[in-house]
C-alpha positions in Angstrom: 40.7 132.5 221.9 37.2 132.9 223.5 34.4 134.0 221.1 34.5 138.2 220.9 38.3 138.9 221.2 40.6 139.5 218.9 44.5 138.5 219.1 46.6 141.1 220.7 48.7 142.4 218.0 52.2 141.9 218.7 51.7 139.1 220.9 54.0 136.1 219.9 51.4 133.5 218.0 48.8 136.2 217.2 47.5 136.1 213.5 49.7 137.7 210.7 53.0 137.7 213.1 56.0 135.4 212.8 56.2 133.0 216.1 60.2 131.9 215.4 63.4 133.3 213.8 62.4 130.5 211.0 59.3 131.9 210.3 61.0 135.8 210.3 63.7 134.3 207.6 61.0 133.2 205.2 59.3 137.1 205.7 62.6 138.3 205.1 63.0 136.0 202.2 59.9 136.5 200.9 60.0 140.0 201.3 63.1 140.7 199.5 61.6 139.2 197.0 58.5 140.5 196.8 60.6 144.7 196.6 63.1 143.0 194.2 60.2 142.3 191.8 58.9 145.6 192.5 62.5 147.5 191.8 62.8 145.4 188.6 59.1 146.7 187.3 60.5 150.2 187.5 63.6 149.4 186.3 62.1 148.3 183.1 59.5 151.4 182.6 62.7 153.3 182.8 64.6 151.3 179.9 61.3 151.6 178.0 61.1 155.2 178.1 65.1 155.3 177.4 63.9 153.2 174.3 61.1 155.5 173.1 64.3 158.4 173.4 66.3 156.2 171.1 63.1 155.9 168.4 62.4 159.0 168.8 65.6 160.4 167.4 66.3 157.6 165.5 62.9 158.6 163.5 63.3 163.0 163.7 66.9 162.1 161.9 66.0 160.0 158.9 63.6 162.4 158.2 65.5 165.4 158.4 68.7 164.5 157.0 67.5 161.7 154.6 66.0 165.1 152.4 67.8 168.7 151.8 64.2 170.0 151.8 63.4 169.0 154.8 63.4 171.8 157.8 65.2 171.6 160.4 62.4 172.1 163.1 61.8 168.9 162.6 65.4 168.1 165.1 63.5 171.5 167.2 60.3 169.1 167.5 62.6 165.8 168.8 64.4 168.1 171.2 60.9 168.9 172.9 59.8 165.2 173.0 63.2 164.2 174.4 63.0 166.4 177.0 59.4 165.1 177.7 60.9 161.5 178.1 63.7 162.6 180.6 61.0 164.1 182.4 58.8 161.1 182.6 61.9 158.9 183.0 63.0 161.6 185.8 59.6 161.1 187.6 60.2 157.0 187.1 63.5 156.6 188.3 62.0 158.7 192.2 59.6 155.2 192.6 62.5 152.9 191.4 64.5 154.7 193.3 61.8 153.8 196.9 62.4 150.6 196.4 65.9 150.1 195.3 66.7 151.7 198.8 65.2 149.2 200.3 66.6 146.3 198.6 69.7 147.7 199.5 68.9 148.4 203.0 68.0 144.5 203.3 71.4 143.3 201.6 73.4 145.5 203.6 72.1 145.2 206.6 70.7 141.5 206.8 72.3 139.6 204.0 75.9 141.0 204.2 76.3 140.1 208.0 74.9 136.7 207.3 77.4 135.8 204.7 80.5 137.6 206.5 79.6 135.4 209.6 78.6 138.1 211.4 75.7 138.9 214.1 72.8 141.6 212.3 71.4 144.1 214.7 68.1 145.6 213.7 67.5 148.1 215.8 68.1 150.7 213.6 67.7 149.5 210.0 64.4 147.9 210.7 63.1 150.4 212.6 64.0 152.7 209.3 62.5 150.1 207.2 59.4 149.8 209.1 59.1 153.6 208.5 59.5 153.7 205.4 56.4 150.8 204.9 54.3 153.0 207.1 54.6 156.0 204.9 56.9 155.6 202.0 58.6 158.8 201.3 60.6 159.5 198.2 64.4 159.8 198.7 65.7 162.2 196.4 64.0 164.7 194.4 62.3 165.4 190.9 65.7 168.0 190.1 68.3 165.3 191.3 66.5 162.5 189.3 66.9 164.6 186.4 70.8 165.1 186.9 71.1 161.5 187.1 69.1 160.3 184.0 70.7 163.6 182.1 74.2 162.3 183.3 73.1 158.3 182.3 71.8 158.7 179.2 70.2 161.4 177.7 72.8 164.2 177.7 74.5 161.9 174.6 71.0 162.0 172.9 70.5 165.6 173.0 74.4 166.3 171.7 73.3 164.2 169.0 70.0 165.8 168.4 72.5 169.2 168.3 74.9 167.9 166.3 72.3 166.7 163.4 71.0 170.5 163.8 74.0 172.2 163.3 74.8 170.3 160.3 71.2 170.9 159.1 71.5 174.7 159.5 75.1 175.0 158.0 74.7 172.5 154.7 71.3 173.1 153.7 70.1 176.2 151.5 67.6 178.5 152.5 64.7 175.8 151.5 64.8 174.8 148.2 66.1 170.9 147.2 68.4 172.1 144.0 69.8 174.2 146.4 70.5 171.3 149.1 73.8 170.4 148.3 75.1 173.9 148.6 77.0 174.3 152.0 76.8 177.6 154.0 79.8 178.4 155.2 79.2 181.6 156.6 77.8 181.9 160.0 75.2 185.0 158.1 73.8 182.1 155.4 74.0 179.9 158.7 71.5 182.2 160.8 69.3 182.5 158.1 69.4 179.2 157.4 68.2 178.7 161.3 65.1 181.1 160.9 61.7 179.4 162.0 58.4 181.1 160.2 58.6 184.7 160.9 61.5 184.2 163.9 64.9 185.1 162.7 67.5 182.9 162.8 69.6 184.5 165.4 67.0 184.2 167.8 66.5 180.5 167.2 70.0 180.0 167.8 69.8 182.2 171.4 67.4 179.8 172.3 69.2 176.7 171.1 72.6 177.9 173.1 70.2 178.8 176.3 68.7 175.7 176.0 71.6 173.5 175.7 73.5 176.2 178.6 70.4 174.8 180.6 71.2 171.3 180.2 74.7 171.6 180.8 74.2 173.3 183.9 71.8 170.6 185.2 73.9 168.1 184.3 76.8 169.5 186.4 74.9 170.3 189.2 76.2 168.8 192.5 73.6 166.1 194.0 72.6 165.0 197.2 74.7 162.7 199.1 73.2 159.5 199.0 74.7 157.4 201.6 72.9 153.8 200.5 73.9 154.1 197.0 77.9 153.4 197.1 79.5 153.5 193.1 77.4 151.0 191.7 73.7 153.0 190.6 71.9 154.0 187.8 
């Protein structure tokens, strides 16, 4: 190459361009690799906010049922933060989610034909995958990756969170320790067992049943069909 020109890009040879179909392997090799690494980082800021989740309610629990005087917003207060970690875990699992479709797009469409002996045609996968690297796009959206991570994991945390609360409201007295042991019975000692400051008890528990009605409903919403995903996902 003569001083003053640069190397036509995609001419065989040129710089930054594979010149053999050993060279394109070790991309390909290289490049799984590289997305596999990158998959596994999100993966693991997904288990960590799972985690915080788990010591979250782990935490809101000893101290509300560990003492009859203790009030039961403190279970009100874990429901908020839990639903602030499926939110962050929700906007997570979209960028895991980038780069676990390409991973898969590699091992079904490269790897799999090479170890069932069969020839790979990339005209249409790659082409897709170059796409994707030219302007990543992400694949399902912030309601779906709530459904799924509400489905996974956290729909058991928040029946727990309103299972601790129901017992809170029902066997506690109306505030007072010598008075902790007493169990209410009646749904009317119940309610007012529920009240929050100046809110009355009833309409804590409307918002609790709205709130719950909420998750239940996003957590049976239909979602949309992924086709690279198969039975095995998170």
């Amino acid at each position: 190459m003569s001083d003053g020109q640069s190397p036509e890009v995609g001419k065989p040879g040129s710089f930054g361009l594979p010149r053999g179909s050993g060279e394109t392997t070790t991309v390909v090799a290289h490049y799984h690799r590289a997305e596999i690494q990158r998959m596994a980082g999100w993966r693991d800021r997904i288990d960590r906010t799972t985690n915080w989740a788990i010591t979250v309610i782990a935490a809101m629990l000893s101290v509300s049922l560990s003492a009859p005087a203790a009030h039961h917003s403190v279970l009100l207060f874990a429901m908020l933060l839990v639903l602030l970690l499926l939110a962050i875990e929700a906007r997570r699992y979209r960028f895991f989610d980038v780069y676990r479709a390409r991973v898969r797009r590699l091992e079904r469409h490269y790897y799999a034909p090479i170890f069932a002996g069969a020839a790979a045609d990339p005209s249409a996968w790659a082409h897709e995958l170059a796409a994707d690297l030219r302007q990543p796009m992400f694949r399902i959206s912030f309601t779906d990756a709530l459904t799924r991570r509400l489905r996974r994991n956290y729909i058991w945390i928040f029946l727990i969170l309103l299972l601790a609360w129901i017992l809170k409201v029902a066997g506690a007295g109306p505030g007072s320790a010598p008075d902790g042991d007493r169990i209410a019975l009646d749904l009317a000692a119940a309610l007012t067992n529920a009240a929050l400051g100046p809110v009355p008890g009833i309409i804590v528990t409307g918002a609790i049943a709205a709130f719950y009605l909420g998750l239940v409903v996003l957590a049976l919403r239909p979602l949309s069909p992924q086709t690279e995903d198969g039975s095995v996902h998170v």
